[in-house]
C-alpha positions in Angstrom: -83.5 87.9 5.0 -85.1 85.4 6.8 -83.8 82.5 8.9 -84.6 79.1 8.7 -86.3 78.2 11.9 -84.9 74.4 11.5 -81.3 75.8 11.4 -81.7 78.3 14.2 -81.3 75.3 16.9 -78.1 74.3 15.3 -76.1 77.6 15.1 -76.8 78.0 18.6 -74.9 74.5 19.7 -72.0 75.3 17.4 -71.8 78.3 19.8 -71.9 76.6 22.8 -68.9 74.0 21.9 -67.0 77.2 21.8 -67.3 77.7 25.6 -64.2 77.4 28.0 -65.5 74.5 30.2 -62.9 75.7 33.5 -63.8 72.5 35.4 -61.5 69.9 32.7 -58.5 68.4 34.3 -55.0 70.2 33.7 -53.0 69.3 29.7 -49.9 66.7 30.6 -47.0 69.1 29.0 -44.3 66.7 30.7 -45.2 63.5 28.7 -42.7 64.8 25.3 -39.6 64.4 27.9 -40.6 61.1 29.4 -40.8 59.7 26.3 -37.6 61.5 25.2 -35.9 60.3 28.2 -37.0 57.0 27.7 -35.8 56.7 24.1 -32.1 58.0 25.7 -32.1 55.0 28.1 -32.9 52.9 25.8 -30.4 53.7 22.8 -27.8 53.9 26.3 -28.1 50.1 26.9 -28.3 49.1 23.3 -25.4 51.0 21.4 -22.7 48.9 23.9 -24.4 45.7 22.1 -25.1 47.2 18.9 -21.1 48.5 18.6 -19.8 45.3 19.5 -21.7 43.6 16.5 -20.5 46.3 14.3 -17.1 45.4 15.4 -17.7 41.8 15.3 -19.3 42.5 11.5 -16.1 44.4 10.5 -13.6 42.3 12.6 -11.4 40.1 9.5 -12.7 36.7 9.3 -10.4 33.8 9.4 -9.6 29.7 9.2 -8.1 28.4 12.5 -6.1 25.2 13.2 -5.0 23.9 16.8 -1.0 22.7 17.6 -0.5 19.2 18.0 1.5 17.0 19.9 1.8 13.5 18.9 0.9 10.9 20.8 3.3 8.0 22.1 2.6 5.4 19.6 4.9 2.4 21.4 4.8 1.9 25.3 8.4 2.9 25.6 6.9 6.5 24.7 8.4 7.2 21.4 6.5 9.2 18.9 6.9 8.3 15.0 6.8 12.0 13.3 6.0 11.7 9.5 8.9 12.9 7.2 7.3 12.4 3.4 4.7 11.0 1.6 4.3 8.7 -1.9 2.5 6.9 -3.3 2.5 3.4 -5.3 0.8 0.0 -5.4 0.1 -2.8 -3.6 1.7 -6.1 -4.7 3.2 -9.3 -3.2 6.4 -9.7 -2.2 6.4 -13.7 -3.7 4.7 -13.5 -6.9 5.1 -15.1 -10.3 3.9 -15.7 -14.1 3.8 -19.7 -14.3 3.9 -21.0 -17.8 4.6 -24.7 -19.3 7.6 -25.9 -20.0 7.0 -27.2 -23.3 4.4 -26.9 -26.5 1.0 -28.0 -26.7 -2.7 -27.4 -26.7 -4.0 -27.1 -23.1 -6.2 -30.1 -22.1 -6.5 -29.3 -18.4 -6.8 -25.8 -16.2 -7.9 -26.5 -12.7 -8.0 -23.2 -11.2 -9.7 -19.8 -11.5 -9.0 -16.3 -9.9 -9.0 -16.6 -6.1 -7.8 -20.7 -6.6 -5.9 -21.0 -3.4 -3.1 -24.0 -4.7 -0.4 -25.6 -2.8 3.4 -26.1 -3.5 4.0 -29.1 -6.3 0.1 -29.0 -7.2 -1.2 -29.8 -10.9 -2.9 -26.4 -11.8 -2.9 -27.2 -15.8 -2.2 -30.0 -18.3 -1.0 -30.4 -21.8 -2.0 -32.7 -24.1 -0.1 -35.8 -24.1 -1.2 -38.8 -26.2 1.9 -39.0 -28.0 4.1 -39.0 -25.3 2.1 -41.8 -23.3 2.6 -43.5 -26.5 6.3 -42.8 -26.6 6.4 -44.1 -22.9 4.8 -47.0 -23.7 7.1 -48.2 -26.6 10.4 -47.3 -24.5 9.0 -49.4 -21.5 8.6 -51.6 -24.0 12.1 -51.2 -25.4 13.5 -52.0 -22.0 11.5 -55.4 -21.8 13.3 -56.8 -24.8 16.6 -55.7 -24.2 16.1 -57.6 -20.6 14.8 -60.3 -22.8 18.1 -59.9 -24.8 20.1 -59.4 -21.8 19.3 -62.8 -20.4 19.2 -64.5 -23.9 23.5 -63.3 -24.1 24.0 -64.3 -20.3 22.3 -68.0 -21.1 25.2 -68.0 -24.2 27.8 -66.7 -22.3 27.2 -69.4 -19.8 27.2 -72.0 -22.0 30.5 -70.9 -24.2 31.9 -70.9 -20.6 30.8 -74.4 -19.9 31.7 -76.3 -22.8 35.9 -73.8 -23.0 36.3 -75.6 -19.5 35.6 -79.2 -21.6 37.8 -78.2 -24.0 40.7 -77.0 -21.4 40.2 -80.5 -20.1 40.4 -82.7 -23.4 43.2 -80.1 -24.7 45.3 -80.9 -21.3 44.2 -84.9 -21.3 45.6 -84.8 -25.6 42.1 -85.5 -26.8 40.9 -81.7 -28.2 43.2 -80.1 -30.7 44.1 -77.0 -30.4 42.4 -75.1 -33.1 39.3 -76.5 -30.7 40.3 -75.3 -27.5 40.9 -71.4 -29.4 37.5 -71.9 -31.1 36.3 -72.2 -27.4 38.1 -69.1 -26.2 36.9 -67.1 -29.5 33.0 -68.3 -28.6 33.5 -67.2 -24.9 34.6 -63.7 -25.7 31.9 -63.2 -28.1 28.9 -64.4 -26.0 30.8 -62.3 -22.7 30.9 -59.3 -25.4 27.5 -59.7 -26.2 26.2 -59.4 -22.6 28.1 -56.5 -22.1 25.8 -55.5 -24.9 22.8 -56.2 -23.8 23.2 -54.7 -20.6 24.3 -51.4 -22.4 21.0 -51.5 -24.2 19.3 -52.5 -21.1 20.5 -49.0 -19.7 19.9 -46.9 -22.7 16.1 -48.3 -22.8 15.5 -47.3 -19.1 17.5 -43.9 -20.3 14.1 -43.4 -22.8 11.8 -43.8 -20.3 13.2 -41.2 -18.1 13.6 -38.8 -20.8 9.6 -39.6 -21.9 8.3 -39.6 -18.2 10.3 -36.3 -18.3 8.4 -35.2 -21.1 5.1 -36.5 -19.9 6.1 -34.6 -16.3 6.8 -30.9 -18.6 3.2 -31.6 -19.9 2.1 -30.9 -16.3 2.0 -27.1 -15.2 2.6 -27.4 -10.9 2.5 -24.4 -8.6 6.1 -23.1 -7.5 4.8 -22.2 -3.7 1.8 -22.0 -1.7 -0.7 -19.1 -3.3 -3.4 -17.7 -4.1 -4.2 -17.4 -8.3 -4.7 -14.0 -9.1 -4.4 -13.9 -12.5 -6.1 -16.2 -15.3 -4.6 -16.1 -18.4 -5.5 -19.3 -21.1 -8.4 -21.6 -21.2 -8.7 -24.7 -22.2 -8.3 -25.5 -25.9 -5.4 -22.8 -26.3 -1.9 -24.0 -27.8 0.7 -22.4 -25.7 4.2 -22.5 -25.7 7.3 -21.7 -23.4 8.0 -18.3 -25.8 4.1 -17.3 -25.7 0.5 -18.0 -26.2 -0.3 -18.5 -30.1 -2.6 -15.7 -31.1 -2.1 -13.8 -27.7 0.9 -11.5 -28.2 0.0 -10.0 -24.9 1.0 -13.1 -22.6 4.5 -13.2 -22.3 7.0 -16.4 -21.7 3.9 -18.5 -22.1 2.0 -17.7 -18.9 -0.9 -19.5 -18.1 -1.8 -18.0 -14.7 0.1 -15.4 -12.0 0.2 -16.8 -8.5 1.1 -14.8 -5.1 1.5 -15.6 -1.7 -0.9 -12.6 -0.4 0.5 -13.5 3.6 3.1 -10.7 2.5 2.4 -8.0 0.6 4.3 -4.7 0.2 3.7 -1.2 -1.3 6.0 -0.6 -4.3 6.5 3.1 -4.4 8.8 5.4 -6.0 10.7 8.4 -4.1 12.0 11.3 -5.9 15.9 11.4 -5.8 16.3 14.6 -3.9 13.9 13.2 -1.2 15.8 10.0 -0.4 18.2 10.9 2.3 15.2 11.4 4.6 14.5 7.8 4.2 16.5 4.6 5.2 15.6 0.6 5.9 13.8 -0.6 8.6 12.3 2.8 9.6 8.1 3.0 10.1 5.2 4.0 7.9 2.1 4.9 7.7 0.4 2.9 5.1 -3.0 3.3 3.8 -4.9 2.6 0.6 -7.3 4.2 -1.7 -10.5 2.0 -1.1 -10.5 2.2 2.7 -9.3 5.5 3.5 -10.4 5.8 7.2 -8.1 2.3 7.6 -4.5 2.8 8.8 -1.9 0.0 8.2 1.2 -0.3 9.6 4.2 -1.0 7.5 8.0 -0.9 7.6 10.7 0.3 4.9 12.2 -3.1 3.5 14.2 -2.2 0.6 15.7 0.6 -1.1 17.0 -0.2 -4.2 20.7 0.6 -5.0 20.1 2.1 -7.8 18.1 5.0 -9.3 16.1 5.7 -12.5 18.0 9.0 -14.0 15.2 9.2 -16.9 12.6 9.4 -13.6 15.6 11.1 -11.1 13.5 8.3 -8.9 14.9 5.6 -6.4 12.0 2.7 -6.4 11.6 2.0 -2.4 9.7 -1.3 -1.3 7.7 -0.6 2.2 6.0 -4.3 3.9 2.7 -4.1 5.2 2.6 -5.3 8.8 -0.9 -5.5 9.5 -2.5 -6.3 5.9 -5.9 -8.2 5.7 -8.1 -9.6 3.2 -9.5 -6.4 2.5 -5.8 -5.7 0.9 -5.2 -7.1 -2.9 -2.2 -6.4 -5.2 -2.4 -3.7 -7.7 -4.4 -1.4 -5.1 -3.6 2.6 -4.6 -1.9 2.8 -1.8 -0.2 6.4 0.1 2.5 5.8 2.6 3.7 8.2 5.1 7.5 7.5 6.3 7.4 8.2 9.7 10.9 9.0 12.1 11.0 7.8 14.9 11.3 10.4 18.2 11.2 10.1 21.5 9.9 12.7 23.8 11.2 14.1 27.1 8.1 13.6 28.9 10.2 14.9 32.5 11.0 17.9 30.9 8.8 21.6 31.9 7.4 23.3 29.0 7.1 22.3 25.5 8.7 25.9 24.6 12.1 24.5 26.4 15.0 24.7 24.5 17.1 24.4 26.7 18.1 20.7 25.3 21.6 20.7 22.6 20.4 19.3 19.2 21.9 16.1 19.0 21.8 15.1 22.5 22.4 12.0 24.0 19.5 12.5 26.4 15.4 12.2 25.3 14.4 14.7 22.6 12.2 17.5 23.4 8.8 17.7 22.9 7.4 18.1 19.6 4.2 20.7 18.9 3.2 20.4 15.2 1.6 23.4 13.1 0.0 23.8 9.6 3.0 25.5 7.5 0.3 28.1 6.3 -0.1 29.3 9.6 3.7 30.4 9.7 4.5 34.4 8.4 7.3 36.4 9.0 8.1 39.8 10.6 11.5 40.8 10.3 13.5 38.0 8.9 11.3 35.8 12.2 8.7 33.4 11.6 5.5 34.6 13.5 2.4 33.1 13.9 -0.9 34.9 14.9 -2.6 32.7 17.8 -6.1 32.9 19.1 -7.3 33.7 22.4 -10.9 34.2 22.7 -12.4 36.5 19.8 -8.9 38.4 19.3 -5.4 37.8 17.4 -2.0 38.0 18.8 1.1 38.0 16.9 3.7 35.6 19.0 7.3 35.0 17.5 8.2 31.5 17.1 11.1 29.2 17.1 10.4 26.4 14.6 12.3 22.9 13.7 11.3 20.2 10.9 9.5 20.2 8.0 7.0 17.7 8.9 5.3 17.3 5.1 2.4 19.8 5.1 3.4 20.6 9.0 6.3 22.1 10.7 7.6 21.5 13.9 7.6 24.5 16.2 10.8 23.8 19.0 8.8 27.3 21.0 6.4 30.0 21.0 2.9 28.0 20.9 2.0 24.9 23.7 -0.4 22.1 22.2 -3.7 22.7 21.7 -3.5 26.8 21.0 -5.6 27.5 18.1 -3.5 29.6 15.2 -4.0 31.4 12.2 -4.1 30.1 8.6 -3.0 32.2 6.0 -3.3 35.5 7.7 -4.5 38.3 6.1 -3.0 41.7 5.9 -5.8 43.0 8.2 -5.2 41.4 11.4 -3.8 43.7 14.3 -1.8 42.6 17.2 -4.9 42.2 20.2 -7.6 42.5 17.2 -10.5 41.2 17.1 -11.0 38.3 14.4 -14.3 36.0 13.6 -13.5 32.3 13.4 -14.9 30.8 9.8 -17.8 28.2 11.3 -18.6 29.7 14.7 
């Protein structure tokens, strides 16, 4: 066999690659545990982290509210706590439904929604031809019964005149007597007669008064200073006092509704078991539906004697202090009934109890809490607080219902954040995760 001479040089490199070349630097066997060792150091500083996100990750996440105190709202330092809320609608305390005050077709209506009129003023007219024409002929009436009037008084004169001639002649012998009692007779008459006329005098100037009255009913007039807020007829319409023909809807014949908006009120109506918490003259919160981020002032004018048993409502009437033009009858309005309280601002702690309920002396602090953040452990109400990122359960002394908050007489100082509906999975000293942080 014979060998390639171009491969020969080739086999005979292959062979030297094989050699042991003794002058190469020592194999680094150490480098596997430096990077092993590394690794260790690493894992070391991260698993602290990495556990504690774990924890956080598994930790039960929950809704957090913080304890109120509420601020003094008068300088004397009392605090108005609310007690209930209703709601109702906005209306004026002086309002009415002006109608006419007789039959007709409406010739006149000066005013439109928003028409601010004063006391006495015309708003609307009747027609009234006939009764101008009525007028007329009783003034008219009057001027011949004064014409009358002073035709009897000229008679009456005279028959006076000429039964003194006859007295005379009778007492000289010249007049007879049947004269002189024909005198008499004429006298009486023409004094009679006056008498007469005067009577007709007065019953003419009677007629005009009743027809000026008449005219005066064809005039509608505003009962008080106000502001129209309701139109109801135009011009052409026959009304009456009973209605508007053709408009069963208007009743007693109203033409317009005025109110005096300088006072307005929230009519509102107060279940029956809920009623003892309120009483005259105590403060609200009022505010209404369009301006929600606007807080009026108001105070309980009227609760009414008497309740609705169909309802098992008593209707309560609270006067808005503060109102301004931004408030209009027939608005949505809430009102929160506040009670007054005035706080011990000398005393320690707002966890003191040490003060007797019904006390002569200030009241206590009040710290306010959601009800939901309120369980119970052993016939106790609890409430888990938060401190940093953990939970701890804290027993609780608590006072009022307060609406949708209670009052809490110990056991958590304003400002403490606590728990809203707890879940089963908190543990006392636990961590927790706040919802939104």
């Amino acid at each position: 066999m014979t060998i390639d001479s171009d491969e020969r040089p080739a086999q005979v490199g292959d062979l030297a690659q094989l050699r042991i070349d003794r002058e190469a630097a020592p194999r680094r066997r150490w480098l596997p545990w430096a990077v092993l060792l590394a690794l260790g150091i690493v894992a070391a500083a991260v698993y602290p982290a990495a556990r504690a996100y774990v924890e956080e990750r598994r930790a039960p996440e929950v809704d957090i509210a913080h304890a109120v105190q509420p601020a003094a709202s008068t300088p004397g330092g009392s605090t108005d706590l609310p007690v209930l809320v209703a709601t109702g609608y906005v209306i004026a305390r002086r309002s009415s439904d002006v109608g006419v005050k007789t039959g007709g077709r409406l010739a006149l209506i000066g005013f439109e929604e928003g028409t601010r009129v004063r006391k006495g003023q015309v708003i609307a007219q009747i027609e009234h031809a006939d009764i101008d024409a009525q007028l007329e002929a009783a003034r008219r009436g009057v001027a011949e019964a004064e014409a009358q009037l002073a035709q009897a008084v000229a008679t009456r004169d005279e028959d006076a005149r000429n039964l003194e001639r006859q007295r005379a002649l009778a007492k000289d012998g010249i007049a007879t007597t049947a004269t002189l009692t024909a005198a008499e007779s004429a006298a009486q008459v023409s004094a009679a007669r006056v008498k007469s006329a005067e009577a007709a005098i007065a019953s003419a100037r009677a007629r005009v008064h009743v027809t000026e009255e008449a005219l005066e009913n064809a005039n509608v007039r505003a009962p008080f200073d106000g502001v129209v807020i309701r139109k109801r007829a135009e011009v052409g319409e026959t009304v009456s006092p009973f209605g508007v023909a053709g408009q069963a809807t208007r009743e007693g014949g109203a033409i317009a509704t005025i109110a005096d908006l300088r006072e307005l009120e929230v009519q509102t109506e107060v279940n029956e078991n809920s009623i003892g918490k309120l009483k005259a003259g105590m403060p609200a919160e009022i505010k209404v539906q369009a301006y929600q981020d606007q807080a009026f002032k108001g105070r309980v004018r009227d609760i009414f004697p008497s309740a609705d048993r169909a309802k098992s409502i008593v209707e309560v009437r609270v006067s808005i202090l503060d109102a301004d033009a931004r408030v209009k009858p027939e608005m949505t309005a809430s009102v929160t009934f506040q009670e007054p309280h005035a706080p011990n601002v000398s005393s320690g702690s707002p966890r003191s109890t040490s003060a007797a309920p019904g006390a002569n002396g200030p009241a206590e602090p009040i710290v306010l809490i959601p009800k939901r953040a309120v369980a119970e452990q052993g016939g106790r109400p609890t409430v888990w607080v938060i401190t940093g990122v953990t939970a701890s359960r804290r027993a609780v002394t608590l006072g009022k219902d307060r609406i949708d908050q209670v009052e809490v007489r110990s056991g958590v100082a304003p400002g403490e954040a606590v728990v809203l509906n707890p879940p089963p999975t908190l543990t006392d000293h636990g961590r927790v995760r706040v919802k939104g942080s």
